[in-house]
PQR file of N, CA, C, O and H, with PARSE charges and radii, in Angstrom:
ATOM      1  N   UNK A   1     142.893 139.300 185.457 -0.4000 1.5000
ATOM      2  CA  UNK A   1     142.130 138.071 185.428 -0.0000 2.0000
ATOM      3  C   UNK A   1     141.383 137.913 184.099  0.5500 1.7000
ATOM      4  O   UNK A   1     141.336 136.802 183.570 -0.5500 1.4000
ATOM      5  N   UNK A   2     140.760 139.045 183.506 -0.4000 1.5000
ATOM      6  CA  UNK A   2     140.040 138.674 182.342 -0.0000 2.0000
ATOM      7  C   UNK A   2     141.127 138.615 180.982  0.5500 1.7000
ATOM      8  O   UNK A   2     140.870 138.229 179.842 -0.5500 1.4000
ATOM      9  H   UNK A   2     140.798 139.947 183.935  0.4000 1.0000
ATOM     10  N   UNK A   3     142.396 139.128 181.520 -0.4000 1.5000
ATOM     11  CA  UNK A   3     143.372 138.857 180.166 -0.0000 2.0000
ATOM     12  C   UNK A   3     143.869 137.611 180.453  0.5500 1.7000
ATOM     13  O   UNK A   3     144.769 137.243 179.698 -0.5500 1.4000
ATOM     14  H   UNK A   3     142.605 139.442 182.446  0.4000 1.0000
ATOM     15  N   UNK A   4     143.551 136.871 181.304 -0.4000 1.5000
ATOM     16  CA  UNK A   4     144.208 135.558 181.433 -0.0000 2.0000
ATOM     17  C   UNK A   4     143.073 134.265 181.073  0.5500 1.7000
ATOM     18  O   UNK A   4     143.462 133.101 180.968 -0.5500 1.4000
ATOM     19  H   UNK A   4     142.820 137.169 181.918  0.4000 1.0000
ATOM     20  N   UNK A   5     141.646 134.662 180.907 -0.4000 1.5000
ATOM     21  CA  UNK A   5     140.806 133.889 180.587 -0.0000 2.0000
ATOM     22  C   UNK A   5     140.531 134.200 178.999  0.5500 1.7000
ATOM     23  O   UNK A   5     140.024 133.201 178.490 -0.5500 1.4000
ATOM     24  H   UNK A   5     141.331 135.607 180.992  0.4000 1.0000
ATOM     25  N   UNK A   6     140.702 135.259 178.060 -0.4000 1.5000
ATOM     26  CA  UNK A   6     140.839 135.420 177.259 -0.0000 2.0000
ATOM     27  C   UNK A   6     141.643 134.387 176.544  0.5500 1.7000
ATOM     28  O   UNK A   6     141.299 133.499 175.764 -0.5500 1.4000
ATOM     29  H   UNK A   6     141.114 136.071 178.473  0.4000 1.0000
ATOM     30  N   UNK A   7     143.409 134.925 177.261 -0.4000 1.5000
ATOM     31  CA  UNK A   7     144.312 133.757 176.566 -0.0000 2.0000
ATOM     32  C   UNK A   7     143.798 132.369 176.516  0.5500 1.7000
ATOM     33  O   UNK A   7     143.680 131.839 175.411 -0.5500 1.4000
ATOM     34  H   UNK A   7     143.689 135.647 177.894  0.4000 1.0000
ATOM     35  N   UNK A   8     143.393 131.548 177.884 -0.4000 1.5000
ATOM     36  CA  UNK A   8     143.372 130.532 177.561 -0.0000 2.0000
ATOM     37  C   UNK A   8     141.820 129.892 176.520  0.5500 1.7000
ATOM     38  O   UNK A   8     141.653 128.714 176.206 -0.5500 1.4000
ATOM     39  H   UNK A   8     143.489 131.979 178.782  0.4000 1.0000
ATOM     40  N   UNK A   9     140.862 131.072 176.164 -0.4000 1.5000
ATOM     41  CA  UNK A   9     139.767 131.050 175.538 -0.0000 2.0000
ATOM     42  C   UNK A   9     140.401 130.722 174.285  0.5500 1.7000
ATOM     43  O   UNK A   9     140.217 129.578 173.870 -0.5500 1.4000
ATOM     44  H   UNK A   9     140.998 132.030 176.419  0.4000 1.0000
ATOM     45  N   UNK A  10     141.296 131.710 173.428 -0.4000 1.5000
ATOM     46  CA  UNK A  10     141.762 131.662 172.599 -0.0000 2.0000
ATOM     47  C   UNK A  10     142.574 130.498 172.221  0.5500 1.7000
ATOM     48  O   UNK A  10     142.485 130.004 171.097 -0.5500 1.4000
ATOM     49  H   UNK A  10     141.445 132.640 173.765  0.4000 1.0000
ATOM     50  N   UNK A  11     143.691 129.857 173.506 -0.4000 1.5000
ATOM     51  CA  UNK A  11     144.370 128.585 173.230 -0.0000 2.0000
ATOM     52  C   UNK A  11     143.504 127.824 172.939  0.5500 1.7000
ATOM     53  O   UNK A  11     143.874 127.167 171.966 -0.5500 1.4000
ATOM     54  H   UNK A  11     143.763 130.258 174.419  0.4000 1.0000
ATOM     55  N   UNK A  12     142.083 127.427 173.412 -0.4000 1.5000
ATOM     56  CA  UNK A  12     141.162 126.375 173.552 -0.0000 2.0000
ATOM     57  C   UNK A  12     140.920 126.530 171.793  0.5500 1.7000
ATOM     58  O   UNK A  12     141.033 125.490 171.144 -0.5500 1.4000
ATOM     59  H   UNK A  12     141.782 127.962 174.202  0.4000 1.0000
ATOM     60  N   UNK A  13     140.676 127.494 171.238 -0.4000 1.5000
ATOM     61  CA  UNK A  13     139.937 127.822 170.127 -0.0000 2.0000
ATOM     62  C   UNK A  13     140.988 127.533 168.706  0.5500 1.7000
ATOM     63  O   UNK A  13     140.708 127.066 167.602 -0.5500 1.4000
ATOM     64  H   UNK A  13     140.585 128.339 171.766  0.4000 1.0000
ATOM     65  N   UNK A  14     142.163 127.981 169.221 -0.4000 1.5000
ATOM     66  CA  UNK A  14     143.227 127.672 168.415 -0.0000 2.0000
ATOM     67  C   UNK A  14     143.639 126.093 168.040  0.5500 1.7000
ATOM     68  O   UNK A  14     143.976 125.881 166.875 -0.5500 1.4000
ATOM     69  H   UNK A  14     142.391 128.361 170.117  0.4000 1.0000
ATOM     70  N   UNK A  15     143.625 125.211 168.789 -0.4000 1.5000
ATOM     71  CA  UNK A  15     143.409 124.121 169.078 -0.0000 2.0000
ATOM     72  C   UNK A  15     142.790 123.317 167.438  0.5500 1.7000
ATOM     73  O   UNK A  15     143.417 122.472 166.799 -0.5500 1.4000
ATOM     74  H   UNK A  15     143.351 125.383 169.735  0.4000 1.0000
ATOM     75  N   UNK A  16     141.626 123.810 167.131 -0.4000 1.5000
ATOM     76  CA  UNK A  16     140.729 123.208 166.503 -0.0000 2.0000
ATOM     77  C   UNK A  16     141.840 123.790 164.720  0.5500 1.7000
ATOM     78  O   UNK A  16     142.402 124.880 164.612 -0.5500 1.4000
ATOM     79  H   UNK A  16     141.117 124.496 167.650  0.4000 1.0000
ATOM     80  N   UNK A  17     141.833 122.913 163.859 -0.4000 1.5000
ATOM     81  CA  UNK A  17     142.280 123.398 162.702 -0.0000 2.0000
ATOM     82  C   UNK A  17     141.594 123.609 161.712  0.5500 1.7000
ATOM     83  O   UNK A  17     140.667 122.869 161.382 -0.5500 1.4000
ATOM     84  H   UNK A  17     141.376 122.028 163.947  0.4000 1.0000
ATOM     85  N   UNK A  18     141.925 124.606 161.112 -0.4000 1.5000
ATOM     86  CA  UNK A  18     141.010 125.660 160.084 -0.0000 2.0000
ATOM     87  C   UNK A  18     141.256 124.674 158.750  0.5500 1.7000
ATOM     88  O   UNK A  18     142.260 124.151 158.265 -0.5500 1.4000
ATOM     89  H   UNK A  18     142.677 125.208 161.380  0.4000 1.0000
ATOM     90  N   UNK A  19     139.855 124.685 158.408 -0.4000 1.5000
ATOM     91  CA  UNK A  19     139.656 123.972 156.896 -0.0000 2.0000
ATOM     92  C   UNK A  19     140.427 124.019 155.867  0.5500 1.7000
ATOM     93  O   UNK A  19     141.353 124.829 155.915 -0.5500 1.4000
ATOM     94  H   UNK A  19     139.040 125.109 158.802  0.4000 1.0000
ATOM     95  N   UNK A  20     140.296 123.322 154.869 -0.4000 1.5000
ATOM     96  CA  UNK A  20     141.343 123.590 153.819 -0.0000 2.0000
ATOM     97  C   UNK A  20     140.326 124.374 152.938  0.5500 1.7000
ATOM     98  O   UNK A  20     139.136 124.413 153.252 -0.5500 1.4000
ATOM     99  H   UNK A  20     139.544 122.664 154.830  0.4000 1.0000
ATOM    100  N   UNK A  21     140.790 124.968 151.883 -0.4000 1.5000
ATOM    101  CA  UNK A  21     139.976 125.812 151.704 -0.0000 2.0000
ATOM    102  C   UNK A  21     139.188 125.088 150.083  0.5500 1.7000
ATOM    103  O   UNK A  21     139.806 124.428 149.247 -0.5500 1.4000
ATOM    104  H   UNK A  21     141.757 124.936 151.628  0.4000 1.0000
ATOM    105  N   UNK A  22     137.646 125.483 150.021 -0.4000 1.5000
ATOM    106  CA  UNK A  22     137.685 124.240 148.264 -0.0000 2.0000
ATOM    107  C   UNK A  22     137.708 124.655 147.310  0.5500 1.7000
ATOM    108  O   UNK A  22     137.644 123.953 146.301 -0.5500 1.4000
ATOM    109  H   UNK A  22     137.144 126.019 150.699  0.4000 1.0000
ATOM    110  N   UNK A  23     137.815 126.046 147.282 -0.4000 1.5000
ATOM    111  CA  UNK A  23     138.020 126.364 146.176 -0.0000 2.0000
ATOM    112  C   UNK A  23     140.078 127.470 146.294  0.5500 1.7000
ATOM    113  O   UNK A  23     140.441 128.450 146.944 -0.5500 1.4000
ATOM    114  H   UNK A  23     137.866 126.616 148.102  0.4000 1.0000
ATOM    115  N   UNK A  24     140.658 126.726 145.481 -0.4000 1.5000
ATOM    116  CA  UNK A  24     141.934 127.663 145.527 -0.0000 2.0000
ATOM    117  C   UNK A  24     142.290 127.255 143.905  0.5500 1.7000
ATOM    118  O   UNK A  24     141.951 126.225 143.322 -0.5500 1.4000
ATOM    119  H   UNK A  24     140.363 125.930 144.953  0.4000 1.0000
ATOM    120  N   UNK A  25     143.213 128.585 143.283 -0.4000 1.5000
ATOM    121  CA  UNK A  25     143.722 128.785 141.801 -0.0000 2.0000
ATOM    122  C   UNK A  25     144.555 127.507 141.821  0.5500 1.7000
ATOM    123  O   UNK A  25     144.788 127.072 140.694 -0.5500 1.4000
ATOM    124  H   UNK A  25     143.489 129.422 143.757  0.4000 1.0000
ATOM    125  N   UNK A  26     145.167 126.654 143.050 -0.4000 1.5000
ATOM    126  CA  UNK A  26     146.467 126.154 142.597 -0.0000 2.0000
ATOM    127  C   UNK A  26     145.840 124.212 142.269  0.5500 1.7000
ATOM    128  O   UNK A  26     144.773 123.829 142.748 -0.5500 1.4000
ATOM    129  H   UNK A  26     144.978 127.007 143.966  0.4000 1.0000
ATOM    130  N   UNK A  27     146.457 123.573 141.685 -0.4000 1.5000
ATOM    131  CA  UNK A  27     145.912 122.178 141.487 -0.0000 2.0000
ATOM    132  C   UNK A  27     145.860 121.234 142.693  0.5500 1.7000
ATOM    133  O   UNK A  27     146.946 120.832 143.110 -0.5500 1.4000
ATOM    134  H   UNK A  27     147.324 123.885 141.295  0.4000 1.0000
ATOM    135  N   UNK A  28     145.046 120.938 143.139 -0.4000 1.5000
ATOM    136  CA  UNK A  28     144.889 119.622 144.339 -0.0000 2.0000
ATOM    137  C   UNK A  28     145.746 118.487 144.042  0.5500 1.7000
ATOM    138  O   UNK A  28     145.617 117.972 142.932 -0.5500 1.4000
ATOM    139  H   UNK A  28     144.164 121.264 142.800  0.4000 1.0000
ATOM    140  N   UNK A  29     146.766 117.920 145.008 -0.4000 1.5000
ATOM    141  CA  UNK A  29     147.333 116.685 144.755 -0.0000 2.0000
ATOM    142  C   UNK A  29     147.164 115.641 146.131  0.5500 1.7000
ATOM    143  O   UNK A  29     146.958 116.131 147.241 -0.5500 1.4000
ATOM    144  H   UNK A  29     146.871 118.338 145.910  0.4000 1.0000
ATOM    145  N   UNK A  30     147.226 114.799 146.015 -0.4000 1.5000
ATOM    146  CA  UNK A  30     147.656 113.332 147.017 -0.0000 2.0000
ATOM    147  C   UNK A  30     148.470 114.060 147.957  0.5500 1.7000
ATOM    148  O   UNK A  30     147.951 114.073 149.073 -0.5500 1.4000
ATOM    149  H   UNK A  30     147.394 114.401 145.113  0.4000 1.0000
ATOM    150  N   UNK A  31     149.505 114.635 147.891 -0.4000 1.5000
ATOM    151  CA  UNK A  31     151.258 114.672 148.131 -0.0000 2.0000
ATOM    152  C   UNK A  31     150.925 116.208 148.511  0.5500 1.7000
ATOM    153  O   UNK A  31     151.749 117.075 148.218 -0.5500 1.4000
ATOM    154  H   UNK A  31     149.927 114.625 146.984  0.4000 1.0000
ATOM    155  N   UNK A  32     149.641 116.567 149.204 -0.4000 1.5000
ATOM    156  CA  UNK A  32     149.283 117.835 150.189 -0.0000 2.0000
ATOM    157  C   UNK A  32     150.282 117.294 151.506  0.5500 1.7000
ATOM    158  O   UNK A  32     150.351 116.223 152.108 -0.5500 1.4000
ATOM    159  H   UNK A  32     148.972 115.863 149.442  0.4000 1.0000
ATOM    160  N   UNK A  33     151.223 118.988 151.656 -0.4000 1.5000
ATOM    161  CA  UNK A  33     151.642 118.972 153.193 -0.0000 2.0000
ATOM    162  C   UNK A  33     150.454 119.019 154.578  0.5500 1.7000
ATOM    163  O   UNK A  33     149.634 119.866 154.934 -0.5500 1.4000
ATOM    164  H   UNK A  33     151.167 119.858 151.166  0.4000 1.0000
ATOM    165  N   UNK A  34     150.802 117.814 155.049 -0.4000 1.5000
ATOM    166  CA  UNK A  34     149.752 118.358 156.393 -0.0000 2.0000
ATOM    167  C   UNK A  34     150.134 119.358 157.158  0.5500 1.7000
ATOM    168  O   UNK A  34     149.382 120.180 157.681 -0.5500 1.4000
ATOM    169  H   UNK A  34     151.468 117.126 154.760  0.4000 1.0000
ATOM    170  N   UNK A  35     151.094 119.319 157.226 -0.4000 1.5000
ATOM    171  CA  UNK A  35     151.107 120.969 157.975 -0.0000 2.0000
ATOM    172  C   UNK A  35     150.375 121.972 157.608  0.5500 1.7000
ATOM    173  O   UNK A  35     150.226 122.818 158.489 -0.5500 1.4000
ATOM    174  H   UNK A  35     151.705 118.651 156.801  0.4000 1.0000
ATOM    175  N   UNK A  36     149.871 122.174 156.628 -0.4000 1.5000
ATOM    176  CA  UNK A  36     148.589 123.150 156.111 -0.0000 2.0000
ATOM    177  C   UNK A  36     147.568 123.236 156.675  0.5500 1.7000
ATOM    178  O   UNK A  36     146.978 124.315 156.735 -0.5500 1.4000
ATOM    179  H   UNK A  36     149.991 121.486 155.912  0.4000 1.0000
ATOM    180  N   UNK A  37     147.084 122.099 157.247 -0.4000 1.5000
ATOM    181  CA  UNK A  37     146.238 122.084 157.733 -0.0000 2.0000
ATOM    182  C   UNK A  37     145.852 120.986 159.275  0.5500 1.7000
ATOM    183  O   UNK A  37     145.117 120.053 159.599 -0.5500 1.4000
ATOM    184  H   UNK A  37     147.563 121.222 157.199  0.4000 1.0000
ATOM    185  N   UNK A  38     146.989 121.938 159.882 -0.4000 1.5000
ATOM    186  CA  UNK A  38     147.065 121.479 161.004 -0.0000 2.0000
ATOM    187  C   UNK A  38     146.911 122.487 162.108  0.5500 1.7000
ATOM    188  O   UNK A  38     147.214 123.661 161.894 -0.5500 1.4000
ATOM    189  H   UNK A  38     147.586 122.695 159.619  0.4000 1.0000
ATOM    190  N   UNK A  39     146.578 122.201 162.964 -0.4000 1.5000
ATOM    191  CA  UNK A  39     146.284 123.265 164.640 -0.0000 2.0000
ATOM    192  C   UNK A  39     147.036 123.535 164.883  0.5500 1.7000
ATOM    193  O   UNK A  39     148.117 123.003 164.631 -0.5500 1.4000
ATOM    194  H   UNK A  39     146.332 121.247 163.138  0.4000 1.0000
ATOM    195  N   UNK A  40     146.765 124.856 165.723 -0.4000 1.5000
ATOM    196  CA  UNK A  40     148.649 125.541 166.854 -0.0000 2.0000
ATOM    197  C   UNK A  40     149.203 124.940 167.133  0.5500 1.7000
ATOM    198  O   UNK A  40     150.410 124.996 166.896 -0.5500 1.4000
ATOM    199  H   UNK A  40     145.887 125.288 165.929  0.4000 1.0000
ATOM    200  N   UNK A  41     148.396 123.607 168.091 -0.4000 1.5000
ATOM    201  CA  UNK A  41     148.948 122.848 168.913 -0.0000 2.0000
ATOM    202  C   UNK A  41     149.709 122.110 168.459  0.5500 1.7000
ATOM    203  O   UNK A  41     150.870 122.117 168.867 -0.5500 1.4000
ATOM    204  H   UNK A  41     147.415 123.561 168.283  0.4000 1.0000
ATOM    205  N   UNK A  42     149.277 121.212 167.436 -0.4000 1.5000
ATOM    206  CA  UNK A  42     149.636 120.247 166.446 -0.0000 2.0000
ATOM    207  C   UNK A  42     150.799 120.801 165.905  0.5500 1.7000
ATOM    208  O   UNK A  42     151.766 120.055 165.747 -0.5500 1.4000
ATOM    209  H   UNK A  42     148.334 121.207 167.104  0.4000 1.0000
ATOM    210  N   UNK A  43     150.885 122.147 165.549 -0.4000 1.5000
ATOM    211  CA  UNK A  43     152.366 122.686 164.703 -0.0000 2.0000
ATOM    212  C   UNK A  43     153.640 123.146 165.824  0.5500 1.7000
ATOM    213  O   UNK A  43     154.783 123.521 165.565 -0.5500 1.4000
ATOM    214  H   UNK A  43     150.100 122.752 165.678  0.4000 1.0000
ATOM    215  N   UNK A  44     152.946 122.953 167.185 -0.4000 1.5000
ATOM    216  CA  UNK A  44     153.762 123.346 168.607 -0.0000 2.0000
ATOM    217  C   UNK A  44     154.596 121.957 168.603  0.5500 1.7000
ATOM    218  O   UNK A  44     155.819 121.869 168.486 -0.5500 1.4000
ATOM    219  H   UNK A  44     152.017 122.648 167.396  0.4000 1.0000
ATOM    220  N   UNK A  45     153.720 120.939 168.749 -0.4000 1.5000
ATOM    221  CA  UNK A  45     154.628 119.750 169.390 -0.0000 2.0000
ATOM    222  C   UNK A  45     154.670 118.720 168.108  0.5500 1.7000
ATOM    223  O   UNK A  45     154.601 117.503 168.278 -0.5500 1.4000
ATOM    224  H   UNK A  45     152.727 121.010 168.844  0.4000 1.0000
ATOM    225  N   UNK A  46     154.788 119.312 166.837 -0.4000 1.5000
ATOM    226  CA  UNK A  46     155.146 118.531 165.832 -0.0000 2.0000
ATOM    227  C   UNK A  46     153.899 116.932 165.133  0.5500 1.7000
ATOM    228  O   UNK A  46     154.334 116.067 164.374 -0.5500 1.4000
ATOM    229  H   UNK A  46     154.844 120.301 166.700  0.4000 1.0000
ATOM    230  N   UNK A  47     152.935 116.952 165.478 -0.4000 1.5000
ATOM    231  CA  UNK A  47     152.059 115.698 165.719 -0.0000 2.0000
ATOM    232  C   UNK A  47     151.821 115.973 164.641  0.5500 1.7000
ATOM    233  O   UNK A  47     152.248 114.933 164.139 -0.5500 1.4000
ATOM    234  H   UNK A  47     152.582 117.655 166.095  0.4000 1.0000
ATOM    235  N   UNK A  48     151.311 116.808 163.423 -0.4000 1.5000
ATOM    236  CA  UNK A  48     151.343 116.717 162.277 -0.0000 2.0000
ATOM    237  C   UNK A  48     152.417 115.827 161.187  0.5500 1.7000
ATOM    238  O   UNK A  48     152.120 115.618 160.011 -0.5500 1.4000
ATOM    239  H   UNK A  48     150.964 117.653 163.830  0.4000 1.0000
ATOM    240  N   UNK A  49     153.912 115.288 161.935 -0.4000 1.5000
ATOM    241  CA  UNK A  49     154.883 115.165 161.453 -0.0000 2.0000
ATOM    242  C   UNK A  49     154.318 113.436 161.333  0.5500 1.7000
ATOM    243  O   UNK A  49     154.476 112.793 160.295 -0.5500 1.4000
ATOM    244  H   UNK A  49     154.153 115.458 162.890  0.4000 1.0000
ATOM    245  N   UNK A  50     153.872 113.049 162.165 -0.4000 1.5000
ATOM    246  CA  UNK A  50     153.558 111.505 162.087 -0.0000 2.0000
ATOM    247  C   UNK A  50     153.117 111.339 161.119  0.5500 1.7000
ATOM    248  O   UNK A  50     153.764 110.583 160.394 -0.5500 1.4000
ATOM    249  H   UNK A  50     153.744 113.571 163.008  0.4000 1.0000
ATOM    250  N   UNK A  51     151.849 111.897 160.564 -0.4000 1.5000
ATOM    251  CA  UNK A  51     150.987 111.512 159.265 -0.0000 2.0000
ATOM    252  C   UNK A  51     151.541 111.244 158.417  0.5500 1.7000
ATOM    253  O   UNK A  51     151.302 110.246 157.738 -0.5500 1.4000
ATOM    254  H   UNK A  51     151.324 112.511 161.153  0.4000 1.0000
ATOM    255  N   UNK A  52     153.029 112.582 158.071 -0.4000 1.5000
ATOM    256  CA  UNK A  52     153.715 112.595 156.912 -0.0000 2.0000
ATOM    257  C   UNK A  52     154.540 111.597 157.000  0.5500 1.7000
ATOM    258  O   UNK A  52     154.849 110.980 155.980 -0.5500 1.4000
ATOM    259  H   UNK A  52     153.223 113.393 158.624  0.4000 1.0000
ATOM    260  N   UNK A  53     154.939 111.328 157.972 -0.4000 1.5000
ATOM    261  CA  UNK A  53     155.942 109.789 157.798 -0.0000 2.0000
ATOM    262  C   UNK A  53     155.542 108.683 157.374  0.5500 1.7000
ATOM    263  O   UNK A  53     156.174 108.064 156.518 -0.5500 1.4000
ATOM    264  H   UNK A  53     154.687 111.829 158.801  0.4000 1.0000
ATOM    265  N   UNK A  54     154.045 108.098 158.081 -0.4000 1.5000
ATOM    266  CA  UNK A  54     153.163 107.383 157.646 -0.0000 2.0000
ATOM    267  C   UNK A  54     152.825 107.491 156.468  0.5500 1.7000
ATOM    268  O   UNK A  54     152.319 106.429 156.102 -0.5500 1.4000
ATOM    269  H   UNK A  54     153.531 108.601 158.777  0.4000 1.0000
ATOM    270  N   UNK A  55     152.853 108.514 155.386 -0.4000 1.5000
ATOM    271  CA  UNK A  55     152.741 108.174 154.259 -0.0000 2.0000
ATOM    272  C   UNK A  55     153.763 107.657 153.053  0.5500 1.7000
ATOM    273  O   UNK A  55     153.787 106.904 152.079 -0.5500 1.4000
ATOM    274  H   UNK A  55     153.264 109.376 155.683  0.4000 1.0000
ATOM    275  N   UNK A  56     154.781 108.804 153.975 -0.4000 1.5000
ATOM    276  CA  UNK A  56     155.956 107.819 153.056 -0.0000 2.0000
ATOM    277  C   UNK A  56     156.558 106.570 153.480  0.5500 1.7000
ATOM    278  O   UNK A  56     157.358 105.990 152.746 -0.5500 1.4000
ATOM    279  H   UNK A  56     154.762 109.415 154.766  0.4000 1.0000
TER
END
């Protein structure tokens, strides 16, 4: 029981997507993949993929 409230603690937590980071060596552009900075969930059932279409 407590390894099964764990997991879903963790799904809940995973959920949320981790910052981009502000300082990195490489150059910032427009034409950032969202998938970088997208949630488990979001990279599970593809919902990150909309944005990118929408931009092009």
């Amino acid at each position: 029981m407590i390894y099964f409230e764990f997991s879903c603690a963790m799904l809940l937590l995973n959920c949320f997507a981790d910052a981009m980071p502000r300082e990195t060596k490489y150059k910032r552009t427009n034409n950032e993949i969202p998938e970088s900075s997208a949630s488990v969930l979001s990279r599970i059932t593809y919902a990150w993929f909309g944005v990118m279409v929408g931009k092009g």
